[in-house]
Every structure is written in structure tokens, then in C-alpha cells.
Rosetta silent file (secondary structure, phi, psi, omega in degrees, C-alpha in Angstrom):
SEQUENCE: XXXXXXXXXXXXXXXXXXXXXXXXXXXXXXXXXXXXXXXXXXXXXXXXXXXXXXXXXXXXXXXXXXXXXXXXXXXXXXXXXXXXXXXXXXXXXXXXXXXXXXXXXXXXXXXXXXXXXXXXXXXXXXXXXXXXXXXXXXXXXXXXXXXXXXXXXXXXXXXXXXXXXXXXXXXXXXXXXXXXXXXXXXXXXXXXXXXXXXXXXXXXXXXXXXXXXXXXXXXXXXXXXXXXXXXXXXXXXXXX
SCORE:     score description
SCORE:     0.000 S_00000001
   1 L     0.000  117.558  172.560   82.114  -64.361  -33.567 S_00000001
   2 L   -46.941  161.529 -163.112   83.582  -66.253  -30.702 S_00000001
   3 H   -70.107  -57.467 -164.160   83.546  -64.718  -26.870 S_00000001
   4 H   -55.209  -31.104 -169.003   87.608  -64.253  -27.085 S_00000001
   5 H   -84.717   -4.448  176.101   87.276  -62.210  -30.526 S_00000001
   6 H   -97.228  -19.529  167.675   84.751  -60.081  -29.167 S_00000001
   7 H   -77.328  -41.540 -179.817   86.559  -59.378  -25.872 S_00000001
   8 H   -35.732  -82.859  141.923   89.580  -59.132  -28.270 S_00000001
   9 H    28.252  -76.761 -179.980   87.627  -56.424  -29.915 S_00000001
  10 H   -95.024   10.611  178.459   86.467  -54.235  -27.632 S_00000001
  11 H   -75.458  -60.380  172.224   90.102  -54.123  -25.630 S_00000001
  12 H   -20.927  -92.389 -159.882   91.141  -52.684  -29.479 S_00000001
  13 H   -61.849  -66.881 -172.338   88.956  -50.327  -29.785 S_00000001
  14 H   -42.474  -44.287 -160.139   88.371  -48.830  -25.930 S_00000001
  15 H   -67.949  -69.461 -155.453   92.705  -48.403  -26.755 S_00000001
  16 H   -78.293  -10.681 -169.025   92.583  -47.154  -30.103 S_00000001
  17 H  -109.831  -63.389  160.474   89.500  -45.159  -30.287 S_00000001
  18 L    42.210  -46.059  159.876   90.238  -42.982  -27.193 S_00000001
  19 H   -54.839  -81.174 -166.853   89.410  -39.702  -29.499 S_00000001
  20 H   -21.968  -16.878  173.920   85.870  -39.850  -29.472 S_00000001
  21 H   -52.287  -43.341 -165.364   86.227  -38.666  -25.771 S_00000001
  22 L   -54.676  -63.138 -164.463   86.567  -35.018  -27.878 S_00000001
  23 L   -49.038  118.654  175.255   82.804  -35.774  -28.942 S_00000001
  24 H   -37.908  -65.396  162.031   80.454  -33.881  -27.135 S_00000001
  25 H   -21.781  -82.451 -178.404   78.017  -36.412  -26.930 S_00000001
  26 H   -39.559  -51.134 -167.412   80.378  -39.133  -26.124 S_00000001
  27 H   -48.103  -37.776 -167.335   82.152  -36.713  -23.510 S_00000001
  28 H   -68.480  -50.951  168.906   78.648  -36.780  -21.642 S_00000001
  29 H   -55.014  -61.459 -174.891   78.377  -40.672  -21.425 S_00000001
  30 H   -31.001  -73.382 -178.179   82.056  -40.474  -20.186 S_00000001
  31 H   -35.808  -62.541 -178.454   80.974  -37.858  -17.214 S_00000001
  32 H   -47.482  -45.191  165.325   77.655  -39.872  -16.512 S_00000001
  33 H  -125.721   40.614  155.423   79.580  -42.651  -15.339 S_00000001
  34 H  -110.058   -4.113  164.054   82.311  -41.605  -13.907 S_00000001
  35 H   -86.085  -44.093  172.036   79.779  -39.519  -11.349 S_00000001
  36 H   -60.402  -52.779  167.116   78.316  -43.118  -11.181 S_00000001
  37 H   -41.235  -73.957 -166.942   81.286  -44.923  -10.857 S_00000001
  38 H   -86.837  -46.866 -141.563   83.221  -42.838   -8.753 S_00000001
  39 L   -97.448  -61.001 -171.228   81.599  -39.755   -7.292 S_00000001
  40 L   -54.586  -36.565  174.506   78.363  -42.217   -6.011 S_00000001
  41 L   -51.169  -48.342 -176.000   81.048  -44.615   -4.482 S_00000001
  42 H   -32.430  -55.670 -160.175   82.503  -42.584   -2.440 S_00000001
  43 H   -83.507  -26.674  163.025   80.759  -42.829    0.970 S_00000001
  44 H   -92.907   20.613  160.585   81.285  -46.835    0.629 S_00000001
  45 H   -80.701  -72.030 -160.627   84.617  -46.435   -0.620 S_00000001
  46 H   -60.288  -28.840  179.149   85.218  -44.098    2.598 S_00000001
  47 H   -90.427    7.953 -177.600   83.463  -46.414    5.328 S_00000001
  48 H  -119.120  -54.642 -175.910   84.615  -49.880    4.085 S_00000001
  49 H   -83.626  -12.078  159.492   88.187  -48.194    3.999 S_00000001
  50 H   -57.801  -46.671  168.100   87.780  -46.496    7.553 S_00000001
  51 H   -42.606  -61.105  161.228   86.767  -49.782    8.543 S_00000001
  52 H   -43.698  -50.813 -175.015   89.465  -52.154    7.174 S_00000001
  53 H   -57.468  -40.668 -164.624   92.249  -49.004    7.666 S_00000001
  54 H   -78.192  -50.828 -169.196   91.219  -49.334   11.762 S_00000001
  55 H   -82.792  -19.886  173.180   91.219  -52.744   12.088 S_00000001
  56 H   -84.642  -36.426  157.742   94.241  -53.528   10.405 S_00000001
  57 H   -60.419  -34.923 -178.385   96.413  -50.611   11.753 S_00000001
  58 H   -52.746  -67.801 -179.845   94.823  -51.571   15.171 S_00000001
  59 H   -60.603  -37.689  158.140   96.062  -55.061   15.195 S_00000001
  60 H   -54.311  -10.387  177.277   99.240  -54.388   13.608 S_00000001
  61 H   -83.757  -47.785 -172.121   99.779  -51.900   16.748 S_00000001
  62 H   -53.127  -45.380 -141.746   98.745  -54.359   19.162 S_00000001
  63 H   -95.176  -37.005 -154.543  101.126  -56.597   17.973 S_00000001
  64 L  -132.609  -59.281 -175.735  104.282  -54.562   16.759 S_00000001
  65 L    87.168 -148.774 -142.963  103.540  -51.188   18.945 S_00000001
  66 L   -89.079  -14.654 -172.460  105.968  -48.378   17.976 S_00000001
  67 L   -50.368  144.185 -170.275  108.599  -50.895   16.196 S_00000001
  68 L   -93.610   -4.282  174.191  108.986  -49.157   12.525 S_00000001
  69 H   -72.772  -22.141  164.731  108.447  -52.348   10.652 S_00000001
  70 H   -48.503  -31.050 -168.698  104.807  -51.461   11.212 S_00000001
  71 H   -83.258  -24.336  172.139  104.749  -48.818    8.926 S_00000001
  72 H   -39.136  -55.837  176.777  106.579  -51.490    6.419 S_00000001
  73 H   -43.071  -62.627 -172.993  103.304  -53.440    7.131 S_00000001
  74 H   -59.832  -64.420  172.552  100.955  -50.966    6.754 S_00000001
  75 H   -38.425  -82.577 -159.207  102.573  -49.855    3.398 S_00000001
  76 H   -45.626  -43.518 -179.804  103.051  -53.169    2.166 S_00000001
  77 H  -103.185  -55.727  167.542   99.475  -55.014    2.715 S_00000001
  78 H   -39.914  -42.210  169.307   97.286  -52.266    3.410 S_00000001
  79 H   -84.658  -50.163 -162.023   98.430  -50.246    0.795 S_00000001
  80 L   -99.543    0.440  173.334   99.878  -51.662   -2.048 S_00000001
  81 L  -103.622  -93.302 -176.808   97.001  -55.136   -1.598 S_00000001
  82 H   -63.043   -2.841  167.247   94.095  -54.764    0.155 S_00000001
  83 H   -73.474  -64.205 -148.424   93.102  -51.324   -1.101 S_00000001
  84 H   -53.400  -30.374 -167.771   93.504  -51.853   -4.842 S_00000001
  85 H   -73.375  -47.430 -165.716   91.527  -55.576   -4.022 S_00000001
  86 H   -51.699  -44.194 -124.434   88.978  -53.686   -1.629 S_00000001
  87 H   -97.618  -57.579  173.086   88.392  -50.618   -4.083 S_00000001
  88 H   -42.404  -41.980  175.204   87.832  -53.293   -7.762 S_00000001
  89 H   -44.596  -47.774 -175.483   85.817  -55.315   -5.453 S_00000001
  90 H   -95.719   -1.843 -178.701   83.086  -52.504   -4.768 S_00000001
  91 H   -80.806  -51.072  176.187   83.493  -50.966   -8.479 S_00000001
  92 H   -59.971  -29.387  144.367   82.698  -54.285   -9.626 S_00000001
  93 H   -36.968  -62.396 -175.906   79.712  -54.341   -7.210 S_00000001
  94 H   -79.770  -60.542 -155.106   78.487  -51.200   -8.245 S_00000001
  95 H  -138.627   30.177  144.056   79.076  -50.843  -11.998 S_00000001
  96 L   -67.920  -46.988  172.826   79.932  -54.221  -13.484 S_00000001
  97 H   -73.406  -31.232  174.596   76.418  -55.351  -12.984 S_00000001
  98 H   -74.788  -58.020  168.115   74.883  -52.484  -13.646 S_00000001
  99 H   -41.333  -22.123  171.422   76.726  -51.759  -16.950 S_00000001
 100 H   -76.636  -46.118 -172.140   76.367  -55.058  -17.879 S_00000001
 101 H   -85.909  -12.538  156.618   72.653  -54.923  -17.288 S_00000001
 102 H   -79.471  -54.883 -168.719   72.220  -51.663  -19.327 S_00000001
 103 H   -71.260  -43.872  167.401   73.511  -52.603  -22.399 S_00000001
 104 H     9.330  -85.699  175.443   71.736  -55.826  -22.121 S_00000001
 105 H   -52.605  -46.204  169.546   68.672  -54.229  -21.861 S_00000001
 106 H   -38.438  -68.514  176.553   69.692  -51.947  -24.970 S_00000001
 107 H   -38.772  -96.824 -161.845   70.294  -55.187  -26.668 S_00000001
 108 H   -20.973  -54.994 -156.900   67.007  -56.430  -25.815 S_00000001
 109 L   -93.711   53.989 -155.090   65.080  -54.026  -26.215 S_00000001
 110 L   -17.225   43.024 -173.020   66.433  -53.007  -29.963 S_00000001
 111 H   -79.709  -34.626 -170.074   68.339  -49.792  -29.059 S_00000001
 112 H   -50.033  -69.795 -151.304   71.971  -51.005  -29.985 S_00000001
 113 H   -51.332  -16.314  173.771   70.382  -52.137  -33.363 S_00000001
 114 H   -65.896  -37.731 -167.909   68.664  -48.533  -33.761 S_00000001
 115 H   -50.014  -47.436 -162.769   72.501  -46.859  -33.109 S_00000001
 116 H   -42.249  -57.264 -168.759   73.103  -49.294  -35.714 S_00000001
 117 L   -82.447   -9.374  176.097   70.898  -47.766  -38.314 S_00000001
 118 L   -92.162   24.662 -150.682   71.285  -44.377  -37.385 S_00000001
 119 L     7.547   64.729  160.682   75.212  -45.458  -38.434 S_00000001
 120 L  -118.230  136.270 -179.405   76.460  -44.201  -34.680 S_00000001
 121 L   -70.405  133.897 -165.396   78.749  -46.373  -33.624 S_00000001
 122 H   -69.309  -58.596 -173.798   78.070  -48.572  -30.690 S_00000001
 123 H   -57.195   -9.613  169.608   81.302  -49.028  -29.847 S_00000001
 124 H   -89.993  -22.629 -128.541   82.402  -44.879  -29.706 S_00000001
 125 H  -126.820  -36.429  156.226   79.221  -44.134  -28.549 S_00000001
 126 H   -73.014  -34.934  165.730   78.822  -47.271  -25.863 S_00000001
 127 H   -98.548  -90.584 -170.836   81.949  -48.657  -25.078 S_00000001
 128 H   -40.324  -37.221  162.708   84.720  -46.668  -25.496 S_00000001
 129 H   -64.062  -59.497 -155.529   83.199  -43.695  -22.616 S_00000001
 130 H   -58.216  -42.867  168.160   82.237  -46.352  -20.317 S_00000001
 131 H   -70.182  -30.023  158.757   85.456  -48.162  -20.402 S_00000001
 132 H   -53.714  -53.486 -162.373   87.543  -45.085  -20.056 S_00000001
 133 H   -72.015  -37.268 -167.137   85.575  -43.708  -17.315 S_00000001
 134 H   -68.020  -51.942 -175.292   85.225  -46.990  -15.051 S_00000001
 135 H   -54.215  -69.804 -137.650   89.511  -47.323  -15.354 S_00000001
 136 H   -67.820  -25.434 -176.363   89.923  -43.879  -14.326 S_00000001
 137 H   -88.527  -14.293  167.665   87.292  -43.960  -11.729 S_00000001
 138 H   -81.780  -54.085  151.929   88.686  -47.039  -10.505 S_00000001
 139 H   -23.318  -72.392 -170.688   92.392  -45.533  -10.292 S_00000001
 140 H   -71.531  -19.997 -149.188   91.194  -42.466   -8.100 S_00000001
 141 H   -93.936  -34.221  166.185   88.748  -44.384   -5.988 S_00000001
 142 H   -28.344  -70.101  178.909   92.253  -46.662   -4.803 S_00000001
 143 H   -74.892   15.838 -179.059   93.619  -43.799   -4.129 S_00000001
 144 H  -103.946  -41.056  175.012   91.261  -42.321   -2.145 S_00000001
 145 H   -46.522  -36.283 -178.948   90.739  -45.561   -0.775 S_00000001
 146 H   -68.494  -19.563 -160.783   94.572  -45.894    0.375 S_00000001
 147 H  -102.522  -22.314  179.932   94.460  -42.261    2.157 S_00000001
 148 H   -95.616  -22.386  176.929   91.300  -42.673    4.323 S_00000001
 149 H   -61.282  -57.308 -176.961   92.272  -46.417    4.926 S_00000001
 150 H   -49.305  -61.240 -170.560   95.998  -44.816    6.103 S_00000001
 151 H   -64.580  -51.019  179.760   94.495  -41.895    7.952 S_00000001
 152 H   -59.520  -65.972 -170.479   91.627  -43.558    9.881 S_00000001
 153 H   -62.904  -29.767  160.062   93.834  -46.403   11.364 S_00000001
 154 H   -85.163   30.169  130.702   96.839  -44.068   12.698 S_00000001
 155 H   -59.878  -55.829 -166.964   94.007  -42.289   14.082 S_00000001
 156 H   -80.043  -21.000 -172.548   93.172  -45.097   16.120 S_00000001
 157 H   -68.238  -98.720 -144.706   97.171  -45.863   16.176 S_00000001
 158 L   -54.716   11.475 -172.775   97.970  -42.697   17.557 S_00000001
 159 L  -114.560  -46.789 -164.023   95.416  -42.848   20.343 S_00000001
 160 L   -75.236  -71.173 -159.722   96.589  -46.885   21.444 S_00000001
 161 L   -89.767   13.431  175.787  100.534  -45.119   21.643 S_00000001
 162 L    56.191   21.468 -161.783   99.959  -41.859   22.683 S_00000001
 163 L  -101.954  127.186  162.031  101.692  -40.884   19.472 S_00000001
 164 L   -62.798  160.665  176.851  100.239  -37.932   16.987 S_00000001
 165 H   -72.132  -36.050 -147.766   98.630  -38.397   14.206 S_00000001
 166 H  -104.901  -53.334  152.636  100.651  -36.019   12.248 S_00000001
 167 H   -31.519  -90.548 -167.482  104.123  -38.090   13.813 S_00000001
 168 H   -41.249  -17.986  153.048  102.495  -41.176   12.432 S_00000001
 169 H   -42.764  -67.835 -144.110  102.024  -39.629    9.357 S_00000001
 170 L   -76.058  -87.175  171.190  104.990  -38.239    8.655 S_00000001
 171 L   -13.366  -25.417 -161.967  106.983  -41.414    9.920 S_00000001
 172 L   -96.612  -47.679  177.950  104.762  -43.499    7.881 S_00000001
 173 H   -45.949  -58.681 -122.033  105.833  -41.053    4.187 S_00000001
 174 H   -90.135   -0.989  176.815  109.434  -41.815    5.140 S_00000001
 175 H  -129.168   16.221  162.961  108.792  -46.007    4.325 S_00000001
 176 L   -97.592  156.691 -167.241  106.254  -45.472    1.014 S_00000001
 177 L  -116.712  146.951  177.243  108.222  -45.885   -2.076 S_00000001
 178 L   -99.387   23.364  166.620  106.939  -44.113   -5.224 S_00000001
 179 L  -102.483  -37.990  167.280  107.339  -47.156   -7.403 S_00000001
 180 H   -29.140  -61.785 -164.496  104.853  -48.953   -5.077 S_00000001
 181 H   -53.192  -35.891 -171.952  102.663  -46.122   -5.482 S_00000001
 182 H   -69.011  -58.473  174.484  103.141  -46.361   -9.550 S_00000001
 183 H   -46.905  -44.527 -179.006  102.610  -50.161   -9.248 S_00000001
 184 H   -54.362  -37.048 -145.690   99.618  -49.316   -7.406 S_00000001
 185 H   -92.704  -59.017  177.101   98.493  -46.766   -9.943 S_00000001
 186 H   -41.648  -52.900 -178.614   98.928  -49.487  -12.795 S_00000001
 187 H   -56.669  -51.242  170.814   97.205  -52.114  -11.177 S_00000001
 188 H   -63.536   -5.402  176.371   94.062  -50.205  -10.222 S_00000001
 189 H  -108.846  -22.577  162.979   93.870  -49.268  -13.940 S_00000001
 190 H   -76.303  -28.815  154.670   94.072  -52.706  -15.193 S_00000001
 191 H   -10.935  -60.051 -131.605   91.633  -53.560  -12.831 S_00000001
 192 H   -96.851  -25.535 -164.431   89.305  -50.841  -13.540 S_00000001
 193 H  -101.337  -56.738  160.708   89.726  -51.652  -17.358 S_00000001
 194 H  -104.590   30.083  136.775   89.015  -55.009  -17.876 S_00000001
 195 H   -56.787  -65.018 -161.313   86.093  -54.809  -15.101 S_00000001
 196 H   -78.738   -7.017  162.489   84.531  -52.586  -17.990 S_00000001
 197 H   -94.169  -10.474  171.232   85.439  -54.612  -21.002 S_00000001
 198 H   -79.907  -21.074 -179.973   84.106  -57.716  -19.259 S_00000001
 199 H   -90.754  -51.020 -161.279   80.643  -56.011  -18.269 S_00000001
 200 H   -49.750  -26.276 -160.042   80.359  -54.087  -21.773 S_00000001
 201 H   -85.936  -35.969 -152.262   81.161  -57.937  -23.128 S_00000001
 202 H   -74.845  -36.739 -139.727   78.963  -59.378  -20.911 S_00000001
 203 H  -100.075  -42.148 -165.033   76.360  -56.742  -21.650 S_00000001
 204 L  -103.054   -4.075 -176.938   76.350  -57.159  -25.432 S_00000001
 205 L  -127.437   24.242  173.240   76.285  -60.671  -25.634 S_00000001
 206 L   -97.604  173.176 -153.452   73.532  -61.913  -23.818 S_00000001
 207 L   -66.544  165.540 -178.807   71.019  -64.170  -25.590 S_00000001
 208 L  -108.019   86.262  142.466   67.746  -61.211  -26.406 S_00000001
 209 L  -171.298  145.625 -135.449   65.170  -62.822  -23.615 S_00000001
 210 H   -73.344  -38.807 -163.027   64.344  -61.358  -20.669 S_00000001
 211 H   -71.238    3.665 -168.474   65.119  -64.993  -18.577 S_00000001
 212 H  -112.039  -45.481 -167.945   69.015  -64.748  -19.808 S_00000001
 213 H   -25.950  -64.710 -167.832   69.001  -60.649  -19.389 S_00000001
 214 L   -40.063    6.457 -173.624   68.272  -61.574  -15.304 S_00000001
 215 L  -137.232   24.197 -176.821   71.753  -63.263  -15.468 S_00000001
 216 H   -79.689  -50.544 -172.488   73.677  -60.771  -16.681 S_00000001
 217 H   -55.933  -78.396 -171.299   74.437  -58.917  -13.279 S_00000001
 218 H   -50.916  -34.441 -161.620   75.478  -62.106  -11.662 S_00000001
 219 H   -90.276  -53.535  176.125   77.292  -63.696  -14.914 S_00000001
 220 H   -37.069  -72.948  156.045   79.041  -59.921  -15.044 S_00000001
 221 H   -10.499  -66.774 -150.726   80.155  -60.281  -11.385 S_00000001
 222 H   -91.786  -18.177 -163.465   81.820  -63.411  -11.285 S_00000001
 223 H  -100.777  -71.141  178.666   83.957  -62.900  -14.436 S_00000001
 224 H   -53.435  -72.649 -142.241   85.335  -59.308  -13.611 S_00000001
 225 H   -42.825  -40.890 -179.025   86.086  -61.036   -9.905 S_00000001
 226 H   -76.593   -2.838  163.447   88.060  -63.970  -11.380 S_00000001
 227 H   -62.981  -44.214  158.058   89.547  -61.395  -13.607 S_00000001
 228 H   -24.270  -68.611  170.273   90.830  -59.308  -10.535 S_00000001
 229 H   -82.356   -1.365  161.582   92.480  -61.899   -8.835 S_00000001
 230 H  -105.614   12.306 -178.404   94.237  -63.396  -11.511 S_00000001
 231 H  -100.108  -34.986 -156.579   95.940  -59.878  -12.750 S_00000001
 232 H   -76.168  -36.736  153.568   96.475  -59.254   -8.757 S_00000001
 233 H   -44.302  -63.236  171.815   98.317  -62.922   -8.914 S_00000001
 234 H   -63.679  -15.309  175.325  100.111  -61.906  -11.542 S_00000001
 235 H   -82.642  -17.580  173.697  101.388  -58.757  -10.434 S_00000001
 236 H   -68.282  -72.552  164.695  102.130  -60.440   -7.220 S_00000001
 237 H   -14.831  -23.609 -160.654  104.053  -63.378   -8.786 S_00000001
 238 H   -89.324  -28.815 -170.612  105.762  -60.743  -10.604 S_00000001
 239 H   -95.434    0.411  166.960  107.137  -59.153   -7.533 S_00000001
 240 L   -81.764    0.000    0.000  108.446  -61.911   -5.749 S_00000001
């Protein structure tokens, strides 16, 4: 079976399969990495978006000051770009390679092929939690990303203009749009979604020796990244 019918494949099935979340079992894999995914993420989710959120509200301050197109700015790149890109960026970091490099190993090691014989399905039992949990975990970590990115720089805003934080807040709701936010909401789940069918693909289809496993992480990587940036090109493209 060719690479495309096996990506084909497991898109199917992560869609269509979706019950098995009811299975206890399954339900457990689900949890396990979405506390990996998400819940572990967090403190470099929140300091990579204090960072970015400061320096980008900073300069846009320097630069614009109190003028209201700032918050246009802030919404527009900060929000509705560089989070969703920032947030895929470290999920794929964290749990492309590693997910990729688990199943691998399964593979290697002849655990898939035991599932096999014990007729549990790899794909309810292997796939379908992992790829649920990584979109969903990808979704929330955006949006957590967008609110500490927002809050830390008109902290530093509100300090450079002598402005509150709670003005810049407020001022700043009155120019977000809630289909941005929905576009946002979309994106980060295709994101989040075929990160995890390219590392489960990645992850099930290396060669069974140990010198191709070591090139799983890296091969895992680069494949969700150019997948990122070509759905964030198309969703851009779409919005011009």
C-alpha cells in the first residue's frame, strides 16, 4: 500500500471511528496524551507566548503609540497568525516526534503485530485516541496561547503609555471579530490533526531496524512542518 493510501486511511478512520473514544481503554490513551500534549506544554506554550506577545505589542507601541489601528495589528498578526503558527510549531516539537517514535518502536519491536493477533484494532486502539487528542490539544493550547500572548504585551503596552491594562483590554475586545476567532479555531484543528496523522503515518511505516527507527523523529518533524505552512498558505490565500 502506497504512502498516500495509507495517509488516506488513517484521515478515514481518525473521522469515522470517533466512537471508540466511549471505550474505556481507548478513553485512557485519549487522556494520556492530551496531559502530554497539552497539559505538559503549557509552561512553553506560556513563556514562548509571553515572549513573542511583549515583543510584538512592544514594537507595535513604539511605532503606532495609542493610534487604534494597533489593536487592528495586534488582532490581525498576533492573533489570528503567529499564535496558531507559534502554538503547531511547539506541538509538533513535542508530540510529532515523539508519537512518531512510539509507534515505531511498537512496530519494531512486534507490539502492533501482537494487537494484531489479539484482533484489537490498531487503528481504534492507536490512532484514532492519539489523533483526536493532539487536534483538540492543539485547538486549546492556541487559545491559551493567544490570551497570554495578548495579556503579557498590553502589560508591557500599558506601562510604555501610561494606559491600564484593563483599558487596553477592553479597547482591544472592541476590534476582535468572532469569525477571526472561528477561523482561528478551525485552523488550529487542522493543524493539530494532520500533525497527528502525519506522525501516526510516519510512525507505522518505518522500515523494522533500529538505523531507520532513529529517523523517525526528524522524518516526523519536517513533514508535519511543511504540512503547517501549506494549510496556513492556504487559509491565507483564501482570505485575501
Amino acid at each position: 500500500m502506497g504512502y498516500f493510501n495509507i495517509y488516506a486511511q488513517l484521515i478515514v478512520d481518525s473521522i469515522t471511528r470517533l466512537r471508540v473514544l466511549a471505550n474505556p481503554m481507548v478513553k485512557l490513551v485519549f487522556l494520556r496524551q492530551v496531559y502530554v500534549t497539552a497539559v505538559s506544554s503549557l509552561r512553553l506554550v506560556s513563556v514562548v507566548a509571553l515572549v513573542i506577545g511583549t515583543a510584538f505589542v512592544k514594537h507595535v507601541t513604539e511605532v503606532l503609540g495609542a493610534d487604534p489601528r494597533a489593536f487592528d495589528l495586534v488582532e490581525l498578526v498576533l492573533v489570528h497568525n503567529v499564535a496558531p503558527l507559534a502554538t503547531a510549531f511547539i506541538i509538533i516539537g513535542r508530540s510529532a516526534a515523539a508519537v512518531s517514535t512510539e509507534l515505531a518502536m511498537m512496530d519494531r519491536d512486534g507490539e502492533i503485530r501482537a494487537l494484531a493477533d489479539l484482533r484489537i484494532s490498531v487503528q481504534d486502539y492507536l490512532i484514532v485516541p492519539r489523533v483526536a487528542a493532539i487536534t483538540l490539544a492543539t485547538a486549546g493550547c492556541c487559545f491559551y496561547f493567544q490570551v497570554i500572548a495578548v495579556i503579557g504585551g498590553f502589560s508591557v503596552s500599558s506601562l510604555m503609555l501610561d494606559i491600564s491594562l484593563d483599558d487596553q483590554l477592553r479597547r482591544f475586545a472592541e476590534h476582535v471579530h468572532i469569525l477571526g476567532i472561528a477561523l482561528d479555531v478551525v485552523k488550529s484543528l487542522c493543524f493539530g490533526f494532520f500533525v497527528a496523522i502525519i506522525a501516526c503515518g510516519v510512525g507505522l511505516t518505518s522500515v523494522q531496524r533500529m538505523a531507520k527507527v532513529q529517523q523517525v523523529p526528524a522524518q516526523a518533524f519536517l513533514r508535519a512542518l511543511v504540512a503547517v505552512i501549506t494549510i496556513d498558505i492556504v487559509f491565507l490565500l483564501n482570505l485575501l
